[in-house]
N, C-alpha and C positions, 0 to 999 in steps of 0.2 A: 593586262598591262601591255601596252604598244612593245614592238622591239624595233629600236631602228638600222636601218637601214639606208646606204648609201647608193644615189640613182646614179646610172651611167647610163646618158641617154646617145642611144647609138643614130639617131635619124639629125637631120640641119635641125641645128639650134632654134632657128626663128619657128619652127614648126611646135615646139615644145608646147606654150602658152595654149595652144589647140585642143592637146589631148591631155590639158591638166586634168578634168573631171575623171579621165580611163584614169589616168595614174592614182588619184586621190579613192577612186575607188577599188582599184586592183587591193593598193596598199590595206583599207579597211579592210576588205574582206580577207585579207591575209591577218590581219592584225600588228599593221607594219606602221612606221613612221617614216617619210620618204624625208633623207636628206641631202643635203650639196656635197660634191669630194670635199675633203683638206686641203687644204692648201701644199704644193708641192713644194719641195727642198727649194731654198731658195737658191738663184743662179749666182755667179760668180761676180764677186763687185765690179771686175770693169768688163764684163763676158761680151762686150761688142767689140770688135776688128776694127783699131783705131789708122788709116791708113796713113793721117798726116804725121804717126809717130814712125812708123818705117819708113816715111816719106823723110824724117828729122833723121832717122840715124844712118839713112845708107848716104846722105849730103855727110856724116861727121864722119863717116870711114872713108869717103873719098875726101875729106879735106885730108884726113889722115895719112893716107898713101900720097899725094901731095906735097905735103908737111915732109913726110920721110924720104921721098925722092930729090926736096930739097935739102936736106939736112936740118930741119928746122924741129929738130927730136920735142923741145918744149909743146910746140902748137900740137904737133903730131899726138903727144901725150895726153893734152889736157881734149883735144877732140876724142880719144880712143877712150877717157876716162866720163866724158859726158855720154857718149854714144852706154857704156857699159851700164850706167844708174838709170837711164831709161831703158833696157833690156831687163833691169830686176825689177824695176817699177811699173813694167808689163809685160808678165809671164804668159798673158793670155794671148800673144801671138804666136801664130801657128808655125812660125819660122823662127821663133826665137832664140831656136838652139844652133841652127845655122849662123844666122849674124853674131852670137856670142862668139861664135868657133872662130869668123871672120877678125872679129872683133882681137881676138888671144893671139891669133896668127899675126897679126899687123903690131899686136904689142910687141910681138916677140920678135918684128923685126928692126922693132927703135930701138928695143933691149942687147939686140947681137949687134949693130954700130957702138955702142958702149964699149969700152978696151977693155971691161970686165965685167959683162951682159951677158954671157955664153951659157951662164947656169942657170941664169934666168929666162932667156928667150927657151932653153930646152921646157923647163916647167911650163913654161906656157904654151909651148907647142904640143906637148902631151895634154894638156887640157884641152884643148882644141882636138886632138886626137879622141879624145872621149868619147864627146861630143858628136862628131863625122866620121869618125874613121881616118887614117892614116891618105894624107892627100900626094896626091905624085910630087916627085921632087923637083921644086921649082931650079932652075939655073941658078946658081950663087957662085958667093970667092968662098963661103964659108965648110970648111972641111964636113965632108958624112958623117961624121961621128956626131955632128951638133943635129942631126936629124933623129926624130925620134924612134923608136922599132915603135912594133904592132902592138899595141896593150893589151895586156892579160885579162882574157874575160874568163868569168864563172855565172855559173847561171844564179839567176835571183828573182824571188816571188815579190810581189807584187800585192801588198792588201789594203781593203779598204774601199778594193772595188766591187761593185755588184753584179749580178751575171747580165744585163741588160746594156751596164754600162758600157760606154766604148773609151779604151787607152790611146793615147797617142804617146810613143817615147822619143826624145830625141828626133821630132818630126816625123815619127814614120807610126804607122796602126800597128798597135801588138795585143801580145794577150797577156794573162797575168804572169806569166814566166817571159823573162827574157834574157838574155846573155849578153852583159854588162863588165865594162871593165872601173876598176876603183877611179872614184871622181866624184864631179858636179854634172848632171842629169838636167832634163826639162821634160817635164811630164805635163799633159792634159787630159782632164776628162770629163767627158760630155756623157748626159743621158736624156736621150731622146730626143738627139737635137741641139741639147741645152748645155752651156760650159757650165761645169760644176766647182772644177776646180785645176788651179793653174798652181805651178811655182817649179824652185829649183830644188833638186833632193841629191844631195851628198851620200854618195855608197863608198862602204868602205871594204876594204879585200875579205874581211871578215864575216860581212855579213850576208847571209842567206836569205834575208827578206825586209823590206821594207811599208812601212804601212803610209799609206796617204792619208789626210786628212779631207776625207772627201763625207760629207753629208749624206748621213742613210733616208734612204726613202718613207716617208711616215705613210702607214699605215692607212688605206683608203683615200689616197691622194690619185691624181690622176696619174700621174706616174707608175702607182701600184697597180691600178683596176682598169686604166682608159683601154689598154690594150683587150679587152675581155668583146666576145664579138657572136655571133650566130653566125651557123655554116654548117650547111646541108642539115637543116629542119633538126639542128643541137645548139645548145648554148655553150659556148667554148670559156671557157677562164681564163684573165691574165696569168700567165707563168710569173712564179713565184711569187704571187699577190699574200698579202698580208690581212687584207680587209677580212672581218667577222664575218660579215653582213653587209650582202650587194647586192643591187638588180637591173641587172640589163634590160632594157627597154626600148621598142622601135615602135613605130608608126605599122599597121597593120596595113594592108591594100584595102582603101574602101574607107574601112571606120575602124574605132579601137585601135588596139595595141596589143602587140606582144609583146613578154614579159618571161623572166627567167630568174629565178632565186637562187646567190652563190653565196658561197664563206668560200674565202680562201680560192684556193684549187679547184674548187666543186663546184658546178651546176645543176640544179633542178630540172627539169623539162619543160620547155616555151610553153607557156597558155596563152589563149587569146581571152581578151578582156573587153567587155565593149559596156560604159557605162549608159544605166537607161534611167533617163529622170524619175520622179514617184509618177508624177502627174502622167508620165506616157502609159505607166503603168496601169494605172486607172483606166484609163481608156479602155486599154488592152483589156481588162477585164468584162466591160460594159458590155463588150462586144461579144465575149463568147456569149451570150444569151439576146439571143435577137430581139429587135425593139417591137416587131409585130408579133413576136410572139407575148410580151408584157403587155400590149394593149389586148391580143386575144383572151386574155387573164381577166382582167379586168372587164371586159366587156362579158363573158360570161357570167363571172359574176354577179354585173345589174344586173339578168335576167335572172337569173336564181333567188337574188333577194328581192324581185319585182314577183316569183312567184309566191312566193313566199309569202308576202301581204295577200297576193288576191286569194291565197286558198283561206289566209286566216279570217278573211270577211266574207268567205262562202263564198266567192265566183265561181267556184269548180265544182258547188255542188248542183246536182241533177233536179229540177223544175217536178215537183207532184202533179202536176197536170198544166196542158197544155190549152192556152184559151185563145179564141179567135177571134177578130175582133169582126162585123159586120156592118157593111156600110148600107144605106138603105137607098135606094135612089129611084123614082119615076116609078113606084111598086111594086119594086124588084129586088129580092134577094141577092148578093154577087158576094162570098167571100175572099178578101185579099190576101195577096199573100206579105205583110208587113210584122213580124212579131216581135213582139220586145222583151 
């Protein structure tokens, strides 16, 4: 019974179709079944960098700042409130947590014009503070005390993520531990390139870890196994690959292919594979016995069974006497020499 196995073919794609027969026969004579990766996690619903919506909300923060330098607190509001449902409605920008911050700070300044907005605008400047950190203090009429301190961080884990994948917190690269003050968060994460997953995550003073909803890697997808590679005459393995059964495979120099049997973590040792038709094989054997040597065969033979008849009709046997024949001519004896 076949066992299958998954191909990860290390040489350009279009060369593939070339050395299907090495592959078809590596795999037989292994007693293997070669198949395609899985399909990898899938990406993030809107995982491309929508420009014309940063393009849409940094236009609604400057009508905003606008709006509030006229005192027109209405317009001011409802642009700070559209700019904000387009920041939740795409967490998959990589500056998301900035313009939010921007976004709280401008709130909190139509909310301190308010004759009783001061407890207001503070909470939102501390969310904003989350966010970026504690920003210098602008020029105002409004007393220091309406300014926020530095928020209390504690450190906090981070789960959900894989060791390959990559975090981004609050716009900046981190790892799975970070030091976090209580609030609303913006997180991404990418693997291999690929946005996996985006949103806003609420930490609370409380808690010591959070888990992300991020999509694990399935098991012999290229995500798992693509990274698995040859280097210095060994087969190396993806780290922390999950696949059973896998086989690295490249184009050989010349002809064939090399080839490498892994589970897991593990590697076999590279063989070289070179498939040879039946029919070449055939040949190949005609030839170890030379063709003049077959007619040498054969032709001894007729003469052997050519003797073989004349001794059976007596050719080879010896004449009981010998007779001469005489020819007679002009009166004269003359024996010839003609005997039959």
């Amino acid at each position: 019974m076949s066992q299958t196995a998954v191909l990860v073919w290390l040489s350009a794609a279009s060369a593939l179709p070339t050395f299907r027969a090495d592959l078809d026969g590596y795999a037989q004579s292994r007693l293997l079944r070669l198949e395609a990766p899985r399909e990898n996690a899938p990406a993030f619903h809107a995982a491309a960098y929508a420009p014309d919506v940063v393009s849409q909300i940094e236009i609604l923060l400057e009508e905003a700042r606008s709006a509030t330098a006229s005192l027109e607190q209405s317009r001011a509001l409802s642009a700070l409130e559209h700019a904000e449902r387009l920041l939740r409605d795409h967490p998959e920008l990589p500056q998301a947590a900035w313009l939010m911050a921007e976004e709280l700070e401008l709130m909190a300044e139509v909310e301190s014009s308010a004759p009783d907005g001061a407890g207001a605008a503070m909470t939102l400047r501390r969310r904003a503070a989350v966010l970026e950190g504690i920003r210098a203090t602008p020029f105002s009429d409004h007393p220091a005390s309406d300014e926020p301190r530095t928020p209390i961080r504690h450190a906090l884990t981070i789960e959900g993520i894989e060791p390959d994948d990559v975090l981004e917190w609050d716009g900046e690269r981190a790892s799975t531990e970070v030091s976090v003050a209580a609030g609303e968060h913006h997180a991404r994460v990418s693997r291999h390139g690929r946005l996996l997953w985006a949103g806003w995550v609420t930490v609370a003073e409380s808690d010591a870890s959070v888990r992300l909803a991020v999509t694990a890697t399935p098991p012999c997808s290229p995500d798992d196994i693509g990274a698995g590679r040859f280097e210095n005459g060994r087969a190396v393995p993806a780290s922390h690959a999950r696949c059973e059964s896998y086989v690295l495979a490249r184009r050989h120099a010349g002809s064939g292919i090399e080839a490498a049997l892994c589970s897991k973590e593990s590697c076999g040792n590279i063989v070289f594979y070179r498939y040879v038709p039946a029919h070449a094989a055939t040949v190949t054997s005609e030839r170890t016995w030379p063709r003049w040597a077959t007619y040498t065969i054969v032709a001894a033979a007729g003469v052997l069974a050519t003797g073989v008849v004349l001794w059976r009709t007596g050719a080879f046997d010896k004449p009981a006497s010998q007779t001469t024949t005489v020819w007679t001519y002009m009166g004269q004896e003359k024996p010839m020499g003609f005997g039959f």
